[in-house]
N, C-alpha and C positions, 0 to 999 in steps of 0.2 A: 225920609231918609232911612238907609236898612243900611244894618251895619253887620262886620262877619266879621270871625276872627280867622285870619290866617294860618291856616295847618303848617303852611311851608316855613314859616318861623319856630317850629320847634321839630327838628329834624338831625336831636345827639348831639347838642353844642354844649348841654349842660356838663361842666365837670364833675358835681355832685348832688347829691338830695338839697343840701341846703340852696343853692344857685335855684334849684328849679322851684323851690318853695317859694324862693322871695318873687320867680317871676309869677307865680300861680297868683299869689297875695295881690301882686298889682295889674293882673288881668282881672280878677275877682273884684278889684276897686271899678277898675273900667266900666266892667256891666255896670255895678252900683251904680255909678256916673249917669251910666247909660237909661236907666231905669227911673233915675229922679228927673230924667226929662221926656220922659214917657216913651222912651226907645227901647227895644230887646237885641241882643248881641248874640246872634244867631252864630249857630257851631256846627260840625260835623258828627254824622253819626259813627263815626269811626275815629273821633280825638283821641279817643284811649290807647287806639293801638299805634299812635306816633310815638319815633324813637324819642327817647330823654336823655339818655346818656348814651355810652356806645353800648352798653349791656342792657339795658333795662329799658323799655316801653312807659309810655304813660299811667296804665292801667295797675301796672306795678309796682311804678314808685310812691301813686297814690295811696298805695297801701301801708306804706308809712307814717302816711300823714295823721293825725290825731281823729277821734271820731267823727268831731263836728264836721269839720274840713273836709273828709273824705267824703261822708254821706254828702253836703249838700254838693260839691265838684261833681258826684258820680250823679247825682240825681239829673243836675245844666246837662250835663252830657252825655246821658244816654238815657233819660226817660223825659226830663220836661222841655229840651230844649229853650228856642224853637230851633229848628233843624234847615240847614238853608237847602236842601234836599227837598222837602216838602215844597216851595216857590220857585223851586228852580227854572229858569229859562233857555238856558245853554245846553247846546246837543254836544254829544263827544265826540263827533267827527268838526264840529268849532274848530280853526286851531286861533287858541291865543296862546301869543307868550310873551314873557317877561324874566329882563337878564338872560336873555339868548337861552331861555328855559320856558319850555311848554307848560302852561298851567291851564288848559283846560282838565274837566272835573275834580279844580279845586275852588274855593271860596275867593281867589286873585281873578278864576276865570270868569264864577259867574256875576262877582260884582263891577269887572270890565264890561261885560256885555249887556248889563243893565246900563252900566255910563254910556257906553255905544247909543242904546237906544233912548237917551234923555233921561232918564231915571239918576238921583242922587242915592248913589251908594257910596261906601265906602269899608275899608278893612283894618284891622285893630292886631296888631302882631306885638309875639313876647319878645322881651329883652332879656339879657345879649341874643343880638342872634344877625345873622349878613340883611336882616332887612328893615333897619332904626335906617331911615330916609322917608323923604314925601317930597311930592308923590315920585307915586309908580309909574315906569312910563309903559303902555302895555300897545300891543300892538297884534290886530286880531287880523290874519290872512284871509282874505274871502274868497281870493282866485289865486289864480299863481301871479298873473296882473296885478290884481289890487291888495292895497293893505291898507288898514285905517288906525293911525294912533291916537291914544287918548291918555289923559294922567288921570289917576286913583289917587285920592288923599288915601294915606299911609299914617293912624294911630298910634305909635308905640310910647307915646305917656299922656299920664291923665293929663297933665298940662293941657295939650294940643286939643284930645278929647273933648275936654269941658267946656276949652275956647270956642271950640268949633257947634257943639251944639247948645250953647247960650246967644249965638251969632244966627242958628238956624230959624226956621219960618216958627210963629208961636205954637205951640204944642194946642191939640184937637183934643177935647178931654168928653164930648156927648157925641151920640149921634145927633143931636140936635145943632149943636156948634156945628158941625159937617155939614148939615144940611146948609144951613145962613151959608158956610162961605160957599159951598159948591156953586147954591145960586147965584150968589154974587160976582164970584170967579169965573163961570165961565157961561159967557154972557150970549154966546153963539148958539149955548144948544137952551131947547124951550123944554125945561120939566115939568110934569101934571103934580096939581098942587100935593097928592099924596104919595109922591114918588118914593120918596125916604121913607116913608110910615110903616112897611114892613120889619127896618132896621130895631124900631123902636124895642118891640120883647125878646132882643138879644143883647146881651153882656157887651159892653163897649169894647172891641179894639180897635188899638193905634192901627196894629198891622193891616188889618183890613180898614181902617180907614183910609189910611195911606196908600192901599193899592186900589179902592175906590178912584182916587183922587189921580192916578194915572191911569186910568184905564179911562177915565172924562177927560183928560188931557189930548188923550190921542182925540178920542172923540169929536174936540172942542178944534182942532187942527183939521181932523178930514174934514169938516165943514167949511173952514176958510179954503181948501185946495177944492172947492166946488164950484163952477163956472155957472151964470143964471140959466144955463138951460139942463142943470143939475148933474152936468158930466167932470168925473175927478181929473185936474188935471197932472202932469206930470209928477209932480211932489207928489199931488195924492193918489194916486197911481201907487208911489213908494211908498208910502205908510200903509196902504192897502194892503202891499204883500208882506209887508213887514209883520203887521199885527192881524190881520185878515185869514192869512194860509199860514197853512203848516201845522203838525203837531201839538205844537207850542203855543197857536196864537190865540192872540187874548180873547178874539170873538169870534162867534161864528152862526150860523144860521141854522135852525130846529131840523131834524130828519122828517122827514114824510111822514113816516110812523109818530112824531111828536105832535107836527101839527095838526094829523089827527085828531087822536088819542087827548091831545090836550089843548084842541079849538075853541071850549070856554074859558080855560084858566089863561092864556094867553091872548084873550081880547078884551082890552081895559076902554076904559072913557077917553075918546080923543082931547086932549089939553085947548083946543085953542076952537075946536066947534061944538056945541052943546048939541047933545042928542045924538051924535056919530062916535062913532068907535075905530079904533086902530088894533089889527092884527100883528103884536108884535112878536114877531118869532126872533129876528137876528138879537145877539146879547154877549156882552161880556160876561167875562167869567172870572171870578178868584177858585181855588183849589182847596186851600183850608182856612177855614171853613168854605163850604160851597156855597156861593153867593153869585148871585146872576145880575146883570143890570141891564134889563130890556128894554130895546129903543128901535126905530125907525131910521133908514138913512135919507137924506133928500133926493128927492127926485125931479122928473121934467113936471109932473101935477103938484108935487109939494116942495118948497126948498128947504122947509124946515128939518133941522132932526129932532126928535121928541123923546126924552127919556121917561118913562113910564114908570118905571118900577125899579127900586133897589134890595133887593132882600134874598132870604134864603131862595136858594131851587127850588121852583114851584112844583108842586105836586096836586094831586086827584085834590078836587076840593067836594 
């Protein structure tokens, strides 16, 4: 689950510094919330400059606020985030909107388009403000033809909050816990017994756990949309382009100059026959950290897919 706070619920509704403090206090609860359950409440890089009042920006009124308060608010928001910019998915010709209002590149649009494509998002807005409801009903145009609606749970108290992720799947606290359920979980694709083991001398996150954990999904799905003479059918046709093409998508296959330049680091031990090797160039991708997750897709000689490797960007070894 990736949670965002809402930019378009603070847009001048506050009538003064005091209104906008108490709502600051029970956003700053939220994250907490959010945090004791191993979640981060991803923000914009430009929260500071939303209106507060009709005269006064965020960045401004914060300067009010006592030292502690100010420093740690300034720090969430524009040096430690995390920043939902960095993971973003959604292009700015997207159109989504919601309340007969366009929110594409805002955090309404890209945690819609993460629910579009199966992904559990959702968004955390301040009070008072026109958007204390749940869910969202969002509605993204893809042609002048189509349109596809979806509901966004909608945060704006901890109440709901804490309900919601005390309800959610058990929190991932090793890369080692990742590994057990990946295997367990998705039982269609075959990983070589040292797949995870790159993960291991890196600092645990949820976040890239988490997006691990759908980026196998898709995975563990085009394999069921695979026919025994290892052609995708219709469904997986769509997920192909979905997550296959484009700028954006999550995997993709090595350039010429890779496979190259990088023909031993990218040939591991075949998982399922001793003494053969697999050339795996195709690979998912996370963004930050850069983390690669190299596999095979099935074919008419193999119907297996094989995931090989999870860890950092391979480099010159």
């Amino acid at each position: 689950m990736e949670l965002m706070i809402n930019e378009l619920s603070c847009n001048g509704q506050f009538p003064d510094f005091k209104a906008f403090s108490e709502a600051i206090d029970r956003l700053m609860l939220m994250r907490s919330i959010c945090r004791k359950f191993g979640r981060e409440l991803y923000c914009h890089r430009n929260l500071t400059h939303v209106q507060v009042t009709r005269e006064l920006n965020m960045h401004q009124v914060v300067q009010c606020f006592d030292v502690d308060k100010r420093r740690a608010l300034m720090q969430w928001f524009t040096r430690q985030g995390p920043f939902w910019e960095d993971i973003r998915e959604h292009d700015s010709d997207d159109y989504i909107e919601c309340q007969d209002e366009i929110v594409t590149d805002t955090a309404i649009g890209e945690v819609a388009f993460r629910c579009f494509k199966g992904n559990d998002s959702q968004v955390v807005s301040l009070t008072p403000s026109n958007w204390e409801y749940s869910p969202l009903q969002i509605y993204w145009k893809r042609t002048s033809e189509e349109s596809l609606e979806i509901d966004v749970l909608n945060h704006f108290d901890t109440g709901s909050l804490e309900k919601n992720l005390r309800s959610s799947t058990g929190l991932i606290e090793s890369w080692s816990q990742l590994t057990s359920i990946c295997k367990s979980r998705f039982v269609a694709i075959t990983f070589s017994t040292d797949a995870f083991d790159p993960l291991f001398g890196y600092p645990f996150s949820h976040g890239v756990a988490q997006r691990i954990i759908e980026r196998l999904e898709v995975l563990e799905k085009l394999i069921n949309f695979v026919d025994p003479l290892g052609n995708r059918t219709p469904e997986g046709h769509r997920l192909y382009q979905e997550h296959f093409t484009g700028d954006k998508a999550w995997f993709s296959d090595s350039s010429d100059k890779e496979k190259r330049d990088f023909e031993k680091e990218l040939t591991f031990k075949h998982p399922g026959k001793d003494g053969s090797s697999l050339f795996c160039t195709m690979h998912g991708k996370i963004k930050t950290p850069q983390i690669r997750i190299h596999f095979t897709l099935p074919s008419q000689t193999d119907p297996e897919l094989y995931v090989v490797y999870i860890g950092p960007k391979i480099t010159k070894r």
